[in-house]
C-alpha positions, 0 to 999 in steps of 0.5 A: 263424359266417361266411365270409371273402369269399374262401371264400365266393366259392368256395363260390359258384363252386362251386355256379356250375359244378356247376349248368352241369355237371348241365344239360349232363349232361341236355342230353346225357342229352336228346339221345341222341347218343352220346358218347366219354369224350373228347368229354363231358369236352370239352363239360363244359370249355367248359361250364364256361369259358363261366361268368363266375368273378370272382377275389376278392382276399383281405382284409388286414382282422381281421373281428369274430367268427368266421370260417372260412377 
């Protein structure tokens, strides 16, 4: 079983964002300032802008074998 290109790519955005999510948690944790609810929803936004996301365009081409979409 595989992935079509298309939600795979996602499943890699994913992991992307959750990964810059959790590091700005610790960098947070770390620096012991405190934060407003509004303030860390902000900083996780721009965390997750700064990431490089390319959009992938789905295939019109029938693939082989079983793939999940």
């Amino acid at each position: 079983m595989s992935f079509c290109p298309h939600c795979d790519g996602q499943r890699f955005d994913r992991a992307q964002v959750l990964r810059v999510l959790r590091a700005e948690r610790e960098r947070l944790r770390l620096s012991g300032a405190p934060c407003t609810a509004d303030e860390t929803i902000r900083l996780a936004i721009e965390a997750v802008r700064g990431l490089e996301l390319p959009h992938l365009e789905e295939a019109d081409d029938v693939v082989d074998g079983e793939v999940v979409h």
